[in-house]
C-alpha positions as CSV (number, residue, x, y, z in Angstrom):
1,X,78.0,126.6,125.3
2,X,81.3,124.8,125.7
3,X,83.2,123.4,122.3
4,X,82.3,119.6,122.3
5,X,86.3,118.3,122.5
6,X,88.5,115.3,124.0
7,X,89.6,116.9,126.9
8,X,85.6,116.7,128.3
9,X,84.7,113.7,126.3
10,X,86.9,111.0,127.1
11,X,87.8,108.4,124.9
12,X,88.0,108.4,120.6
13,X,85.6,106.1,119.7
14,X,86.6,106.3,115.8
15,X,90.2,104.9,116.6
16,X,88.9,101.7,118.6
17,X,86.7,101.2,115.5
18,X,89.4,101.9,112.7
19,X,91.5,99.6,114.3
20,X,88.9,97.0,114.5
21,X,88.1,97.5,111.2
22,X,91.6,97.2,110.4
23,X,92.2,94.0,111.7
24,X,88.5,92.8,111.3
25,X,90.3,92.6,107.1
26,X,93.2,91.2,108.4
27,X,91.3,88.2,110.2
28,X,89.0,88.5,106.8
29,X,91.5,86.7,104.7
30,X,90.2,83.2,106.0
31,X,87.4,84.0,103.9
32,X,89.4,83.2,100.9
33,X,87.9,85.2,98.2
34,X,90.4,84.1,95.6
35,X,89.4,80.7,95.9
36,X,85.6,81.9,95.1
37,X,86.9,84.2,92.1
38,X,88.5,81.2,90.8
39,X,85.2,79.3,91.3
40,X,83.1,82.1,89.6
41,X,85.2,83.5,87.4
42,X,82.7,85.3,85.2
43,X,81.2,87.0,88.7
44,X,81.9,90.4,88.6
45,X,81.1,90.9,92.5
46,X,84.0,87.7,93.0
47,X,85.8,89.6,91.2
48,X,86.3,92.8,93.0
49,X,86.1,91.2,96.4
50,X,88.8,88.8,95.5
51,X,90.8,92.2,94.2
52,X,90.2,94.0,97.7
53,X,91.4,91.1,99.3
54,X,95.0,91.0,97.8
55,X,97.5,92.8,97.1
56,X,98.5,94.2,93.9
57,X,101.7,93.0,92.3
58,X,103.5,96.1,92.7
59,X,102.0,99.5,91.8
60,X,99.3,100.5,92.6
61,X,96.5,99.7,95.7
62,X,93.8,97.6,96.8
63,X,92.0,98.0,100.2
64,X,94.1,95.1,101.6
65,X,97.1,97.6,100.5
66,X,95.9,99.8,103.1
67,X,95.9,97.3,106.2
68,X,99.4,97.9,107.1
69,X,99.5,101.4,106.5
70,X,96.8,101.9,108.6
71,X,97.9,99.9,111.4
72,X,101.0,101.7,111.6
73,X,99.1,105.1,111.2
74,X,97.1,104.0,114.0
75,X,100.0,103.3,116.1
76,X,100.8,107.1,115.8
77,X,97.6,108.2,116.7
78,X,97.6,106.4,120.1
79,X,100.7,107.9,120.9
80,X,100.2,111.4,122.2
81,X,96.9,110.1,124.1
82,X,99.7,107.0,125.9
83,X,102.0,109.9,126.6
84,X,99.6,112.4,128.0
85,X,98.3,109.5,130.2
86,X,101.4,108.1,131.9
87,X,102.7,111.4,132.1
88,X,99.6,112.4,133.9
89,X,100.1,109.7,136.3
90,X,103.6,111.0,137.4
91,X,105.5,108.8,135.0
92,X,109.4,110.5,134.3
93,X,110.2,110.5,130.8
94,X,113.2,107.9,131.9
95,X,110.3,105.7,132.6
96,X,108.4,106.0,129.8
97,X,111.7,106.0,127.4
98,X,112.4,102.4,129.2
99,X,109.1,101.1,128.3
100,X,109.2,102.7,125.0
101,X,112.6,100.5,124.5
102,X,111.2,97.4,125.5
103,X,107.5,97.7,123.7
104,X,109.8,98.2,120.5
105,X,112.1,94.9,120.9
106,X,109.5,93.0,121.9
107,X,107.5,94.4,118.4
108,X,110.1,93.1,116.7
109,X,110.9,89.9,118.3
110,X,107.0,88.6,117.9
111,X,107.6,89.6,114.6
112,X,110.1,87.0,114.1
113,X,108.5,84.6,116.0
114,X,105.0,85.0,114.0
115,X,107.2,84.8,110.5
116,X,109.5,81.9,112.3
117,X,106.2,79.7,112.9
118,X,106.6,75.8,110.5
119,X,110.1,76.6,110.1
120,X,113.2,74.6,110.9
121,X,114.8,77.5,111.9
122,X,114.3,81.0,113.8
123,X,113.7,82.8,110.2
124,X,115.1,86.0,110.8
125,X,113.6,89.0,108.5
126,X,112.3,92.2,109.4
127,X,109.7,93.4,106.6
128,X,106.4,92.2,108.6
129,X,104.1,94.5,110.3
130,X,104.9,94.2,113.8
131,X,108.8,94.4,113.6
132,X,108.4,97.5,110.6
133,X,106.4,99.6,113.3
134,X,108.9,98.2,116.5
135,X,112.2,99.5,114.1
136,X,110.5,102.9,114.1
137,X,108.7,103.2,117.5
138,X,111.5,104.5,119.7
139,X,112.0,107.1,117.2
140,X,108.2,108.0,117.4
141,X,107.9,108.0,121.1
142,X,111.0,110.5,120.9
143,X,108.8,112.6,118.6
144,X,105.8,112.5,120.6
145,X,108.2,114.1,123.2
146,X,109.2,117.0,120.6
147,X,107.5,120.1,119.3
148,X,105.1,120.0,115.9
149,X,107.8,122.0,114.3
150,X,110.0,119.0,114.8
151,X,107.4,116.4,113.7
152,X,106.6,117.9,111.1
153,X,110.8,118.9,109.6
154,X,111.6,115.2,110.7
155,X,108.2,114.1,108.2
156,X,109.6,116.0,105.5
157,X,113.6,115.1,105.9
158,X,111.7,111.5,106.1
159,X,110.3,111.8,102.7
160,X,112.3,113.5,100.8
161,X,115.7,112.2,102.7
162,X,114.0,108.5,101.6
163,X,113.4,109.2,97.7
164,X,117.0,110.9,97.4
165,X,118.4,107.7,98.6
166,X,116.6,105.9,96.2
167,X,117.6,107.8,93.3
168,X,121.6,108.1,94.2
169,X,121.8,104.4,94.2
170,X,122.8,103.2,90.6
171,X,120.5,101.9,88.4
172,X,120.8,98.0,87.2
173,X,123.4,97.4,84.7
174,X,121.8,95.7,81.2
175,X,123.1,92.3,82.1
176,X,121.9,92.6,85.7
177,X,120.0,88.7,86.1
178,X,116.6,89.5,87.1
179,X,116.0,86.1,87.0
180,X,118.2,85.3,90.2
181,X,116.4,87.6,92.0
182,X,112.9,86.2,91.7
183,X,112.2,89.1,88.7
184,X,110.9,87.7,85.1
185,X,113.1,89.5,82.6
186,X,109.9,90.3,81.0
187,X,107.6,91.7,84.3
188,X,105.3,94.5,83.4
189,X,106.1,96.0,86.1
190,X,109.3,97.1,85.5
191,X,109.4,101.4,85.2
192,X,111.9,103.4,83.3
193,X,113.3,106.6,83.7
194,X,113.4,108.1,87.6
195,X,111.1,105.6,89.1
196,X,113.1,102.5,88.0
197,X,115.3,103.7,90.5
198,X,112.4,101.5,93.0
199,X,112.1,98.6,90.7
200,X,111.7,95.3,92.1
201,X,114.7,93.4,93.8
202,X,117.2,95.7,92.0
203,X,117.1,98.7,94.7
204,X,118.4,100.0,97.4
205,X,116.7,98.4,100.3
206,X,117.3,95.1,98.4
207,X,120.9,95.8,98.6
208,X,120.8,96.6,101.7
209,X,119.1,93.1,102.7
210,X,121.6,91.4,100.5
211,X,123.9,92.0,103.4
212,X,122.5,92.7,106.3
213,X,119.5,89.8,106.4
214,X,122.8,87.1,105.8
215,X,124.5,88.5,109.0
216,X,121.9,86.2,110.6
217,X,122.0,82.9,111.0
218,X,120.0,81.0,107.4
219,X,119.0,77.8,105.7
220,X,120.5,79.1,103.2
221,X,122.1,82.2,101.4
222,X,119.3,85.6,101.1
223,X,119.3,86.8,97.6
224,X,115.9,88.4,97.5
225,X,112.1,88.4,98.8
226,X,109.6,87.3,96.6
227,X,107.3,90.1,97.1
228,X,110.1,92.4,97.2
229,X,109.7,93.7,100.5
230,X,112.5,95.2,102.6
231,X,114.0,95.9,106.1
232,X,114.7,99.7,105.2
233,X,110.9,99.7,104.6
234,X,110.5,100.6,108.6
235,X,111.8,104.4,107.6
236,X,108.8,105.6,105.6
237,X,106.7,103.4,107.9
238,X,108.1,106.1,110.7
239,X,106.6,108.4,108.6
240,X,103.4,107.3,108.2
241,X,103.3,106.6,112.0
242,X,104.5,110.3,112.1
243,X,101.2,111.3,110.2
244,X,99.6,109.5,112.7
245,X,101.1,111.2,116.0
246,X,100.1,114.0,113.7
247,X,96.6,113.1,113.7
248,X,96.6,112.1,117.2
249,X,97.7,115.4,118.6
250,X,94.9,116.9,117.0
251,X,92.0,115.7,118.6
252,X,94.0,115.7,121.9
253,X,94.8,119.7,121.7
254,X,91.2,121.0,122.9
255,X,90.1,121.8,119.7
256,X,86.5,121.2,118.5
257,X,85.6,118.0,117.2
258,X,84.3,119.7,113.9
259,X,87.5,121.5,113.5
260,X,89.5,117.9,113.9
261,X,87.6,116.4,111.5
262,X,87.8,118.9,109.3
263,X,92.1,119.1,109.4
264,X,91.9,115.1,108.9
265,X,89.8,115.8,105.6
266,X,92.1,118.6,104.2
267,X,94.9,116.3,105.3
268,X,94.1,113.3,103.6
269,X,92.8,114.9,100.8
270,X,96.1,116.5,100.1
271,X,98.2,114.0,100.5
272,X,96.3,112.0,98.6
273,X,96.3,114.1,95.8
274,X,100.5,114.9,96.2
275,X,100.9,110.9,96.1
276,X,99.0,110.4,93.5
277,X,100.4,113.2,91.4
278,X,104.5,111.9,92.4
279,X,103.1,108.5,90.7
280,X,101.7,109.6,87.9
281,X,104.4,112.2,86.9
282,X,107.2,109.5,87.5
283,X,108.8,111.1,90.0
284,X,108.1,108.2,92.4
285,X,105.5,105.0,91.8
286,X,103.3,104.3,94.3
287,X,104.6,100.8,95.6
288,X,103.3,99.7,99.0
289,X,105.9,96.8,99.4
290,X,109.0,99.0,99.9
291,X,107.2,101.4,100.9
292,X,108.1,104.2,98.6
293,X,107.6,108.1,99.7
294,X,104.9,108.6,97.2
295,X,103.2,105.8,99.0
296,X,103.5,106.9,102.5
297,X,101.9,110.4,101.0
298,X,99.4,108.1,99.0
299,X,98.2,105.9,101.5
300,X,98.9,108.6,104.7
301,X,95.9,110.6,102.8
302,X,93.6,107.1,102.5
303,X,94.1,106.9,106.4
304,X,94.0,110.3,107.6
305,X,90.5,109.8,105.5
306,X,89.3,106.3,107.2
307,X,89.7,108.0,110.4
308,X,87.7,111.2,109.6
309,X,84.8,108.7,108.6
310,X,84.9,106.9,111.7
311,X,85.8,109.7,113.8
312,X,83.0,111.7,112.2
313,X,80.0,109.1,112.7
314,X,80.9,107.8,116.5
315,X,82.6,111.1,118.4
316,X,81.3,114.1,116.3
317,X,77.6,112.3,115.1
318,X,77.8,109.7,118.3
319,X,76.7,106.7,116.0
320,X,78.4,104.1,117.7
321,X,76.1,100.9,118.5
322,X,76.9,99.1,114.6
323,X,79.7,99.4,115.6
324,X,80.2,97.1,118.6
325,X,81.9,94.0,116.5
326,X,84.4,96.3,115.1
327,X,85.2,98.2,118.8
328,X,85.8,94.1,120.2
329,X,88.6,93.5,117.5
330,X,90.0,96.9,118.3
331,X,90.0,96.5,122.0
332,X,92.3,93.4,121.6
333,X,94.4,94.1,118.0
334,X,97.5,92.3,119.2
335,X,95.5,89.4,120.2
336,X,93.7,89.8,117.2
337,X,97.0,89.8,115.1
338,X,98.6,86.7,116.8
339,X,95.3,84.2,116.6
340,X,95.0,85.3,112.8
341,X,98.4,83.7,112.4
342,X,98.6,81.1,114.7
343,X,95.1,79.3,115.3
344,X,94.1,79.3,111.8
345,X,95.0,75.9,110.9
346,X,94.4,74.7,114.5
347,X,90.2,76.3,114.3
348,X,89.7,74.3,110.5
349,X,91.7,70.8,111.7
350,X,89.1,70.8,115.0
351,X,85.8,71.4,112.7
352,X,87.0,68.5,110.3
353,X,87.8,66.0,113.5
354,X,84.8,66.5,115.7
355,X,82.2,67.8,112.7
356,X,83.5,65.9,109.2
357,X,85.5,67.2,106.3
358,X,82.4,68.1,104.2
359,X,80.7,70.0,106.8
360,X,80.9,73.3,105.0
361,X,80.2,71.6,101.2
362,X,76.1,72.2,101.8
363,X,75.8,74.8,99.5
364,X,78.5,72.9,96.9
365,X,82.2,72.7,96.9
366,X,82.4,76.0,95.6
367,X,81.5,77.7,98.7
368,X,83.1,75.0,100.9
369,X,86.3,77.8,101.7
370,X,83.9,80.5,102.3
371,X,81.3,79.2,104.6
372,X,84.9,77.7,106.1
373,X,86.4,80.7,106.3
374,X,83.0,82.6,108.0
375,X,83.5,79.4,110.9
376,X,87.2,80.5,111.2
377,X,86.3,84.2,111.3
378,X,83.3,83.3,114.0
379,X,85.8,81.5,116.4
380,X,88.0,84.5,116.3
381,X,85.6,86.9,117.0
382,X,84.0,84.8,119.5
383,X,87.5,84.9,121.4
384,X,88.0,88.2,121.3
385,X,84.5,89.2,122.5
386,X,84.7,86.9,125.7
387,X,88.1,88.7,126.3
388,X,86.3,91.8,126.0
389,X,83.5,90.7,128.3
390,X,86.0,89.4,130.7
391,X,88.0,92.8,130.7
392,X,90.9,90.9,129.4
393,X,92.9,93.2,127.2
394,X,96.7,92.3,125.9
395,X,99.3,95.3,125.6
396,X,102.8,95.4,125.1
């Protein structure tokens, strides 16, 4: 009997329903689960949802931690399939280096345009999801062109090229104000010894913004984000995309499904274990919002794992009808991505015109955001499956 692979089987089923999955929690934060937590404080269940539903303050994870990783993982994964199908079709590499070009300036420039939104000005700042992944994906499509020896020398120079960086740039004097940057004096965050070398708004990529986010034009003068995210994030997110071309190759090389799902176990399992194990021996925290080495190995292993989960039930066990919400999301992410941000507000305004301001209070005010948020999250999906239906599908 002929091995059961992608070359005979068409398309992956898992990735359409990661990805949904992925931005199904995306979409999900209209549900608000703070708000609730706050409401119930004492409810242990409140509790851990509101947890999974934000992100930590610095190290450490929470499954809405692993939305952008696996987004940009995913992005690698579709890769080689993209390439073997324009290729296929007669496409030169000229060509698909063009389009490669423009789908990564176009990346970025919704990015801005998406962070730009109730602003006075275009708000120029490059640490989003969408212009993180367009910063690296010409130099992914150039991998997807090159041997896995290459991939694979390029993922390690990546990594290890990243943290060295990191640890060359000087550490914060004792005066340095922490307080100017956004930084209590007293956070509990703060590390010591190697890994302070990745502390919070005293860094290397917040250097670097220090001078290259004020060559644009600004209200006023960057000294810091907030969250302490950071432009030169986009390199390790090239990795992590890498680990997904990785990925991707695999189940697109004729092996057997088994034997796919079987590498994306072992992989994710080991990196996994080598991100946890740079964390917890200092050598390098695991921070998802600069996006430190440890964390591309941390959170590479949590994805390569997702997608051995869904890869496993819908192509190797075929399981795939519960999964028809998740595959409608997925078949439209970008549209997905761009209504979360930009119809929120529009969705809640139009159920408190035409339906009242206490329409969602019936089971108290406590629950009024989440019954809210399950309308919002309703409307969104309802878009997306009539573009589905309608064979309406937005790439860029």
């Amino acid at each position: 009997m002929a091995e059961d692979t992608h070359a005979s089987s068409g398309r992956v089923v898992g990735v359409d329903v990661y990805r949904g999955f992925v931005m199904f929690l995306m979409m999900a934060e209209v549900l608000r689960l703070s708000r609730m937590h706050q409401a119930f404080p004492d409810s242990s269940i409140w509790e851990f949802l509101a947890y999974h539903q934000s992100h930590v303050p610095w190290v450490g994870c929470s499954l809405h931690d692993l939305i952008q990783p696996s987004f940009s993982f995913l992005v690698g994964v579709a890769m080689p399939f993209s390439l073997a199908k324009r290729l296929s079709q007669g496409d030169s590499t000229a060509a698909l280096a063009r389009h490669a070009i423009w789908r990564a300036v176009l990346l970025v420039m919704l990015g801005i345009f998406l962070r730009s939104t109730h602003r006075e000005q275009t708000y120029f700042t490059f640490e989003d999801t969408l212009s993180q992944i367009g910063l690296g994906y010409f130099p992914l499509f150039l991998l997807g062109l090159a041997q896995s020896r290459i991939r694979w020398i390029v993922l390690c120079v990546l990594v290890v090229g990243y943290w060295a960086a990191f640890v060359a740039y000087p550490l914060p004097g004792p005066d340095f104000d922490y307080a100017a940057v956004g930084v209590p004096q007293d956070w509990p965050h703060h590390a010591t010894g190697i890994a302070a070398h990745w502390n919070k708004n005293s860094n290397l990529a917040w250097a670097f913004d220090t001078w290259f986010l004020n060559l644009f034009p600004r209200e006023s003068l960057f000294t810091h984000n907030g969250g302490g995210y950071a432009t030169l994030s986009f390199i390790p997110t090239l990795a992590t995309m890498l680990l997904g071309l990785i990925a991707g190759n695999w189940m697109l090389q004729n092996a057997s499904k088994r034997k796919v799902l079987s590498y994306q176990i072992v992989a994710g399992l080991v990196c996994l274990v080598a991100g946890i194990a740079a964390d917890r021996l200092g050598i390098c925290p695991n921070v998802k919002r600069i996006w430190t080495p440890s964390w591309v190995l941390f959170s590479g292993g949590w994805c390569f794992l997702f997608l051995a989960a869904f890869y496993g039930i819908c192509d190797l066990w075929r399981l795939q009808s519960w999964a028809y919400p998740l595959r409608v999301i997925g078949a439209n992410s970008i549209t997905a991505y761009c209504i979360a941000h930009l119809i929120h507000e529009f969705v809640v305004s139009s159920f408190e015109i035409h339906l009242g301001k206490h329409l969602f209070e019936f089971w108290g005010v406590e629950y009024a955001p989440f019954f809210e948020g399950i309308a919002v999250l309703s409307v969104f999906w309802g878009i997306l499956h009539w573009m589905y239906r309608q064979k309406i599908f937005v790439r860029i």
